[in-house]
N, C-alpha and C positions, 0 to 999 in steps of 0.2 A: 393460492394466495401466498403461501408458505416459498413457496417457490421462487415466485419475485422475490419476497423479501430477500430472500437466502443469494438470489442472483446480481441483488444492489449491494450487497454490504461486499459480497466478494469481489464485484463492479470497483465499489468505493474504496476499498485495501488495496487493489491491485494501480488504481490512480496515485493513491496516499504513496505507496513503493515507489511510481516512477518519479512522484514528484520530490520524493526522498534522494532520488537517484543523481537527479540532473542538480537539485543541490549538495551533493556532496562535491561537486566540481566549483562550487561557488563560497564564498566567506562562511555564511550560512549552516552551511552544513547537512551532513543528511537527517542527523538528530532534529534538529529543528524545524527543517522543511517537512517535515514527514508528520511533527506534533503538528503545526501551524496548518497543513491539509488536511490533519485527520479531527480536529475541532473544527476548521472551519467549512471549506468546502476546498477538492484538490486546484479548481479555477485561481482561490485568493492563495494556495500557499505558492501555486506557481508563479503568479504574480510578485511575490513578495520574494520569491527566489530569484527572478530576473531581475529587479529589482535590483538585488545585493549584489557586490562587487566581485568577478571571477576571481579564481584563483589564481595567483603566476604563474607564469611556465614554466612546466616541468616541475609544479608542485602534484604531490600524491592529493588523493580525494581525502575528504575530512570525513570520515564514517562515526568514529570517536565513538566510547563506549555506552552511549544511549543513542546514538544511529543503529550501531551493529545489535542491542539489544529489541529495538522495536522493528527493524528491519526481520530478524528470526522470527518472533510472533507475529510482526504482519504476515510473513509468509508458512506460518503453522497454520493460523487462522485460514490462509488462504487453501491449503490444503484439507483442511477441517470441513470448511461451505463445500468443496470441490465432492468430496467423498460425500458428505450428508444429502449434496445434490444427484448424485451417483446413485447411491443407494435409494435414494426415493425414487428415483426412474425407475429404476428394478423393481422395487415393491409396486410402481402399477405396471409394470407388464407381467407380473405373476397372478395367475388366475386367484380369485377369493375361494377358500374352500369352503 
């Protein structure tokens, strides 16, 4: 049971990241895109990125400093579930003593 869980939420982060992603090339931002998917669900923040008006050309992406902060802890986190899910495989194929 532990397991789904642990394999939705790292599911759910790793959606929240992309939808962080595709808005940082948009008004929006990836700070924003990335709250607005990870409160709501990553469907509405994409939605609401598409939404929002692209960047110009040959503008850089908008990461700005609450994208690039939530962008490392989404992807610590995602490293975190990765290992915790890792390690629990291991503990059932090692025999019970």
């Amino acid at each position: 049971m532990w397991t789904i869980a642990i394999f939705g939420l790292a599911t759910g982060v790793l959606f929240d990241v992309l939808v962080g992603l595709v808005g940082s090339r948009r008004n929006i931002g990836f700070g924003w895109a990335f709250i607005l998917s990870a409160l709501f669900t990553p469907l509405v923040g994409l939605i609401v990125v598409l939404i929002s008006d692209p960047l110009p050309a040959g503008a850089e992406p908008k990461y700005g400093c609450l994208g690039r902060t939530f962008g490392c802890l989404g992807a610590a986190l995602l490293v975190f579930i990765v290992a915790a899910m890792m390690l629990a495989a291991i503990s059932l194929l090692l025999p019970i003593a």
